[in-house]
N, C-alpha and C positions, 0 to 999 in steps of 0.2 A: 385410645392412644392419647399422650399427650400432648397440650396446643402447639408446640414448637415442631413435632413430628407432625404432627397431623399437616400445617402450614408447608413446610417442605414436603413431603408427599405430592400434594397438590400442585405448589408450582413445578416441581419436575414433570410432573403427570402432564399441567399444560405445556411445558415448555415442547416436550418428547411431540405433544400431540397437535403443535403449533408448526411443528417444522423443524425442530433444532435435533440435528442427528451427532453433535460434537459439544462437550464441556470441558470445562480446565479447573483446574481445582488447585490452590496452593492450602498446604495443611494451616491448619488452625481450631481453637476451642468452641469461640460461639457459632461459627460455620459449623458445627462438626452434623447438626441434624438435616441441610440440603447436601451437606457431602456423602451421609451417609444415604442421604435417596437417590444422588446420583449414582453411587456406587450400585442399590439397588437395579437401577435402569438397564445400567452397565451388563449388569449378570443376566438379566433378561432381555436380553441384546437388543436395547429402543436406542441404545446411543453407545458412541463412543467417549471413553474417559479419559482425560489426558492430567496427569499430576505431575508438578514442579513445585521443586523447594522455595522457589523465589515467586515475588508475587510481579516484580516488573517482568519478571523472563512471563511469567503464567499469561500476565496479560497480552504481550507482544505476540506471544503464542496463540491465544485468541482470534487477535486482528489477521495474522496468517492464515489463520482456518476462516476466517469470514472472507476475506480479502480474497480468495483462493476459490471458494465456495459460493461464494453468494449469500449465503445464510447467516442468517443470527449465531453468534455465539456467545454463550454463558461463560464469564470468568468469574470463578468464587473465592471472597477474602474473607477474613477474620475481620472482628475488629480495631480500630486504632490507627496506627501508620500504617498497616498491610494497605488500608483502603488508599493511602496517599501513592503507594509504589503503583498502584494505575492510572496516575495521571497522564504520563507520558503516551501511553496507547491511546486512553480517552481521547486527547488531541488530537493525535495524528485521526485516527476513525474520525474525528468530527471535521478535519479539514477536509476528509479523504469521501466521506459516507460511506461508513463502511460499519456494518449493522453489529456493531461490540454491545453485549449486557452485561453491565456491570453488576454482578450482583453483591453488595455489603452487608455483610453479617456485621451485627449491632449490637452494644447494650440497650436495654429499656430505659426510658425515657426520664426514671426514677433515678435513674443512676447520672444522667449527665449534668454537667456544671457541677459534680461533688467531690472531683477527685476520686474517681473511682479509675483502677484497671484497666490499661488498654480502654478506654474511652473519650471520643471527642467529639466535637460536633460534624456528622458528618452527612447531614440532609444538604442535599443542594452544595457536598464539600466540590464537585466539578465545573460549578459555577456554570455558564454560558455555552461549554462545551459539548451538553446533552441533549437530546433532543428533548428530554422528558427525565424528570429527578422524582421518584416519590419516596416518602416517607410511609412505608407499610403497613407500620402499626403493630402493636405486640397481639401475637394471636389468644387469643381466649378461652379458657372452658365453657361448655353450655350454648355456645352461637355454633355451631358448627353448621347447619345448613346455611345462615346468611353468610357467613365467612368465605362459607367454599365458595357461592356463587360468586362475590367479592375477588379472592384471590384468582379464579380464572380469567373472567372480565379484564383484571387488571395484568395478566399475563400476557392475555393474546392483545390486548392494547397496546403492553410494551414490542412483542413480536411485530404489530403491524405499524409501531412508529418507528422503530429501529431501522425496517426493508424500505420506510417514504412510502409506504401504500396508500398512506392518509392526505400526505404532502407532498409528494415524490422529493421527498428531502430526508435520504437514509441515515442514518449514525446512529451514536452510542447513546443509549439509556442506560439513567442507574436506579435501581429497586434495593431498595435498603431497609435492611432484614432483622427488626430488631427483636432478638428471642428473650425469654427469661429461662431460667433451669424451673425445671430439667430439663438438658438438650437434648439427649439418644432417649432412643425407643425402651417402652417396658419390653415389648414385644419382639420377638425374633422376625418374625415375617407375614407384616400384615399391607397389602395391596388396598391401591386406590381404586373403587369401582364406580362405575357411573348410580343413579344417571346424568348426563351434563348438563346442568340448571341455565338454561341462557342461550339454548342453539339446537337447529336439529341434532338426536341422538348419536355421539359418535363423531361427526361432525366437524373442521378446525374453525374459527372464526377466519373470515377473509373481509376485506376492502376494497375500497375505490380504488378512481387510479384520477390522475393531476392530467387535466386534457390539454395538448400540447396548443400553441396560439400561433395562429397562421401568420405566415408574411406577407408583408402588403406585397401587392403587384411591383412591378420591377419596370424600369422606363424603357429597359434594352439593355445589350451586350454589358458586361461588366470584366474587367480585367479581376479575376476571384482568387485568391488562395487561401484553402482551408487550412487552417493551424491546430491540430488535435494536441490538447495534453495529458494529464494525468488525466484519466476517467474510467467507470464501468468500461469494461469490455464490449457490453452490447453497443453502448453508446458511440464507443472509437469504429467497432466495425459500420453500425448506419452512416457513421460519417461520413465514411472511407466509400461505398456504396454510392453515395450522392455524388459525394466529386469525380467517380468514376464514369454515372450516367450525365453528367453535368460537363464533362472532360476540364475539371479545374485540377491544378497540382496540389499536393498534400503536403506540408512540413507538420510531423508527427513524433511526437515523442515516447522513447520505444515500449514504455507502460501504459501508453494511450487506446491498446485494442485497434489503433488504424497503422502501426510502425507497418505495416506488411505493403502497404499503398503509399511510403512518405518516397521523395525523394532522397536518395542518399545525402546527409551533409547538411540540411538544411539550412544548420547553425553559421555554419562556413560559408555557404550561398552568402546569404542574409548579411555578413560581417562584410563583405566586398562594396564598398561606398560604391565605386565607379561602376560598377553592373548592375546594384541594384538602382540606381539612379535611373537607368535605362530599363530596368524591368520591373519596377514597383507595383506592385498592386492595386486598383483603386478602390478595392473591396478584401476585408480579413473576414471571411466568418469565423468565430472562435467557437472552437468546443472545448471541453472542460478544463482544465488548470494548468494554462504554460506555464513553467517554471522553471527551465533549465538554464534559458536560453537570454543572455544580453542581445543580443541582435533580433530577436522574436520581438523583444520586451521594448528595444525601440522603436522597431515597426509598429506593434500595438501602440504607442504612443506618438506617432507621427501623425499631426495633424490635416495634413491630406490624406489621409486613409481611412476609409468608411469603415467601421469596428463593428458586427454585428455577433453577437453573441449567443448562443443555444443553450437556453435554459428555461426548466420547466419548475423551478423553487427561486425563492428571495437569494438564493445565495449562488448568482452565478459568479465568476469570475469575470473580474473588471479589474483589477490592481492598476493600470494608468487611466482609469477614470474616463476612458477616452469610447466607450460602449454606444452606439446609437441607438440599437435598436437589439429586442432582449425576445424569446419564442420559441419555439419548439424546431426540431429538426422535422426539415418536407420528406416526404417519401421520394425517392428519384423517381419515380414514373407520376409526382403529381403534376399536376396541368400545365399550361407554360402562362405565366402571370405569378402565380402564386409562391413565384419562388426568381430567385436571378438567375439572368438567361447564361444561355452558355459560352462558354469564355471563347477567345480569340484561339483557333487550334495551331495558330504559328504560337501564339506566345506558351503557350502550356508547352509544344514543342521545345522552344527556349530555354524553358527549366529544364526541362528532361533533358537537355544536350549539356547545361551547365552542371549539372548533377554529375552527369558521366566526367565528365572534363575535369571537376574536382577530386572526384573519386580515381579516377588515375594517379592525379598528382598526388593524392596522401597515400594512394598502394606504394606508390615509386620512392616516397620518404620513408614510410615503414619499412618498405622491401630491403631498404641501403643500410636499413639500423644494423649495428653489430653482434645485439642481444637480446633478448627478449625483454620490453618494455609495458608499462602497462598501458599503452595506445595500442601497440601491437595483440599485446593482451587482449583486450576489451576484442577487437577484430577479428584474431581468431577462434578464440571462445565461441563467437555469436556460428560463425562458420562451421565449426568442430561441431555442436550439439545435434542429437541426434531428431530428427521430426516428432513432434510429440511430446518434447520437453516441455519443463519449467525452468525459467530461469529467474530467479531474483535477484534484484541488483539494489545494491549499497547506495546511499544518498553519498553527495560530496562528488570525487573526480569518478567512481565507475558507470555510473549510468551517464554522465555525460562526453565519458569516450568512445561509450557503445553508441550514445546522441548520434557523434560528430563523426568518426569513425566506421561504427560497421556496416554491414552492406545491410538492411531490412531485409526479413524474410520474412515468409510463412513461416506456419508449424513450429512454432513458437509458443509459447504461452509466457509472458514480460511482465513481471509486477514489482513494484518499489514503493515504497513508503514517500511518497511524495505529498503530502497532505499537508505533515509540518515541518515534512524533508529533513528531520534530523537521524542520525546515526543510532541512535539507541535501538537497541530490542532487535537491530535487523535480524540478528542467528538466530531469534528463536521465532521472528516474522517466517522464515525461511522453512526452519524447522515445520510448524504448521501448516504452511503451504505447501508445504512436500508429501506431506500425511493424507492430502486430501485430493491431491493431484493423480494419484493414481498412474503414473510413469515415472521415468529418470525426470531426477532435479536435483539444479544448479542454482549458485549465488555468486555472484561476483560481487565482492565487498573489501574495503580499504581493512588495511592492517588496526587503525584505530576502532575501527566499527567492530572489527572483531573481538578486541580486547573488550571494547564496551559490554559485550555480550558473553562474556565466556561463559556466565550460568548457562546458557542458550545451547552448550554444547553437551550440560547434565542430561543424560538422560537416566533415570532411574530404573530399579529392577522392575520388571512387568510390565515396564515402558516400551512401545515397540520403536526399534531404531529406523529411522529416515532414510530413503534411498535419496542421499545429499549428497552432491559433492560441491565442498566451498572452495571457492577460490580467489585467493590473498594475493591481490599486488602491495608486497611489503619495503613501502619506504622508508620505516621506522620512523613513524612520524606524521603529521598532521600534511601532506604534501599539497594537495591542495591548495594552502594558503602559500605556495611557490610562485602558484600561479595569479597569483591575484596582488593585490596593491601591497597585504604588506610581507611580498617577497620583494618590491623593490629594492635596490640596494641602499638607500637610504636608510631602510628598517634593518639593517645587516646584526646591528648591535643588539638587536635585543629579540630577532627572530627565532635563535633556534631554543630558546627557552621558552619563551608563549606562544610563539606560533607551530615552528618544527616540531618541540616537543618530542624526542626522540625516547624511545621506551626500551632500545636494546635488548627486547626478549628475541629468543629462538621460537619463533611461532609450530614450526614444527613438533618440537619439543613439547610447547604448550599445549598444542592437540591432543598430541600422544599422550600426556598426563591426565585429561580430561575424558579417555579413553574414546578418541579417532583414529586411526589411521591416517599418519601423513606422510607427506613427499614434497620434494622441492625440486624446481623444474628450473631450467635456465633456458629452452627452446621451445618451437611453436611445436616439433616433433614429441618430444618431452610433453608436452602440456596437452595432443593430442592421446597419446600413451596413458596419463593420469587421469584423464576426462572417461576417460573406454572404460576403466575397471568400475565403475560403480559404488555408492556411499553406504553407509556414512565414511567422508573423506574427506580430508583437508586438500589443497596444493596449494603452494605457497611459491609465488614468484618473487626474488628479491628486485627492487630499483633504487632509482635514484630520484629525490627529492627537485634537485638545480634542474638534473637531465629531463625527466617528465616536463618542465618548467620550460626550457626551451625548444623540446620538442615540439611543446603546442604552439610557440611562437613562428617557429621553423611552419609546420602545417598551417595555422593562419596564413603566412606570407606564399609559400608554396600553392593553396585557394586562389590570394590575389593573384599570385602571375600565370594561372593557369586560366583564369576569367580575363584578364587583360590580353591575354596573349589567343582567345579563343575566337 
């Protein structure tokens, strides 16, 4: 066979026999000889194939199937700008750890700097954001047994730097694939067989693992709360665990794997000056990346409060700098020393009574609205879904209504692109985490985010459709920024053209064009009725921009006089 198949072969062969049960594929020329051995894999049922037109939907799609999964996922580009439209995933996975393989198809090395076709410099084009960039090398005639050994090594190395088996620090790699023609097979159907040069027979490569660093002993009693944010699942659930046998309260955010343990409101607690002055913390252990939350974000940055951090790589979360001490998470049954002792059970009590007390007051504002809003939205969405779901939620105002707003549950499964928290790719983020979740799945995402992604709604023939159903609080408009400084009225003059940004499409319409199924819902009955039938499916709630805007101010102030008055 020839070196460009022979090379593909092989890495698919490691990839399948590494772990990886899902790839994405956006069409293109120099890719065409791993696409054509993915497709091979495909038919001999080692994986699943997943093809999109676009290569930013392809990737976003990826991150979804890792993010969802646990696993590595292959996403394959052409050469050129294809390789640039996965920047935006690349990020988010490296803020996030979330094991993406970038795989870029290349010209040979003859070719660049000449002005040649769809070619640029694209070694190391992700800059800081991989864990690991290599330059593959054009494969050869005549080496074929060094090569093979070569190409697998360098396989399962990217497999076991992507999961942090080496580092406990996961993310995206890029293996950049530079063929020469001929790219497709002489051959109709010729198989990679062993035997595997480098390991026992058969056999995947596996790794270490990053041993976690004990906490020093503890002087006595600590006023504790655990602040879980974005993170693995396993991670949010240990947390949650601890503070449980520890009896500390939990402010968790709802992608964090511990929302099922947080107190309702957190954010809303936290923003109350005069309560929290009486009930501050003298101890934050942080688990992985708060980021929703202004009142979190000054707590971490209060310098009477002891910041201690849970991480087992260089990159834990510190953003106010304010970190004293950085470790692994204790088991809850480890000894008593080796960890801080157990909190005061009046004050944990305290939260849990302000929790309650808050959540009243924002049902009783909700309860008195006239129409369905997207605070109400977010509320009872989270209520409504059935045990066993997925839900993914939209960066910007959805995930932080669901924050502040809904009551935590079990039986959930909560994932959001919170790594570099931007809006792109959510639909097709969604998309792939619906494929892999094996039950009903939901996304709760901003009218903007939707547009962002409309590719995300392509699905193509032999494509299999999503049991998805999205749901659009549509404000026609960036609303959001309602809520924030430059909704002030000062900025009145020049808000709804840079900020509001209003896009007056018919989103329903949009769907149905894109071929969804949608509906638009104006009540919480309605929005129950649309959630029941099953995806792929749109729903689309309309609101208001100002209204959203003072609802939240109303619910802040409604927190305060229900903690003042408790």
């Amino acid at each position: 066979m020839n070196p460009s198949t022979a090379l593909a072969r092989v890495l698919v062969d490691e990839l399948v026999r590494g772990g990886v049960t899902d790839a994405v594929v956006a069409p293109g020329s120099r890719s065409a000889p791993v696409a054509l051995a993915l497709a091979d894999a495909e038919r001999d049922g080692r994986l699943t194939l997943h093809v999109r037109i676009d290569e930013r939907t392809a990737a976003f799609l990826a991150l979804g199937l890792a993010k969802a999964s646990g696993r590595p996922v292959p996403v394959l580009t052409t050469s050129g700008t294809a390789t640039a439209h996965l920047h935006a995933a690349v990020l988010e996975a490296d803020a996030a750890g979330v094991p993406l393989l970038a795989l870029t198809a290349d010209r040979p090395p003859e070719l660049r700097d000449t002005g040649a076709n769809q070619t640029i410099a694209q070694p190391g084009l992700y800059g800081g954001a991989v864990r690991a960039a290599v330059d593959v090398g054009v494969p050869e005639a005549g080496r074929e047994e060094a090569q093979n050994r070569y190409w697998r090594s360098l396989v399962a190395k990217a497999l076991l730097t992507a999961r942090g088996a080496l580092s406990a620090d996961p993310g995206p790699v890029q293996l950049n694939l530079p063929f020469r023609e001929p790219l497709l097979p002489e051959d109709a159907d010729v198989r990679v067989v062993g035997p595997w040069s480098g390991r026992p027979d058969g056999a995947p490569w596996t790794g270490g693992s990053v041993a976690a660093v004990e906490r020093p002993a503890d002087a006595g009693p600590a006023r504790t709360l655990v602040v879980v944010g974005d993170t693995v699942p396993e991670l949010g659930r240990a947390a949650a665990e601890l503070a449980a046998a520890r009896g500390w309260p939990v402010v968790a955010e709802p992608s964090s794997g511990a929302w099922s343990a947080s107190v309702r409101g957190g954010a809303l607690l936290l923003g109350v000056p005069g309560w929290l002055a009486e009930h501050r913390p003298e101890r934050v252990m942080v688990v992985g990346r708060p980021t929703l939350s202004r009142p979190v974000s000054r707590l971490l940055a209060d310098p009477a409060v002891r910041v201690e951090t849970v991480g087992t790589s260089p990159r834990w979360a510190d953003a106010g700098r304010s970190t004293t001490w950085v470790g692994g998470l204790p088991a809850p049954g480890a000894p008593p020393g080796r960890t801080p002792a157990t909190a005061d059970p009046a004050w944990r009590t305290a939260w849990r009574a302000a929790a309650d007390r808050v959540g009243t007051a924002v049902d009783g504002v909700l309860d008195a609205l006239p129409a369905l809003t997207a605070g109400v939205l977010a509320r009872d969405l989270v209520a409504a879904l059935p045990d066993g779901a997925l839900l993914v939620l939209g960066s910007s105002t959805p995930v932080r209504d669901v924050d502040r707003l809904a009551v935590p549950r079990a039986g959930l499964t909560v994932l959001a692109n919170r790594g570099v928290a931007g809006i792109d790719g959510t639909v097709s983020t969604a998309v792939g985490a619906a494929r892999v979740h094996g039950g009903r799945a939901f996304a709760l995402l901003g009218d903007l985010t939707l547009l962002h992604d409309l590719q995300g709604l392509l699905v193509g023939e032999g494509e299999p459709r999503p049991d998805l159903t999205l749901v659009v609080p549509d404000n026609d408009g960036g609303g959001i920024f309602a809520q924030l400084e430059p909704g002030q009225p000062r900025y009145e003059a020049g808000y709804r053209r840079v900020f509001g940004t209003p896009h007056g499409r018919d989103l329903v319409a949009v769907a149905e064009a894109l071929g969804w199924p949608a509906v638009r819902v104006s009540t919480s009955a309605g929005l129950a009725d649309a959630v029941a039938v099953g995806g792929p499916r749109v729903v689309v709630v309309r609101t208001d921009q100002r209204a959203e805007a003072e609802l939240a101010a109303a619910l802040r102030a409604a927190a305060g006089e229900a903690l003042d008055h408790g």
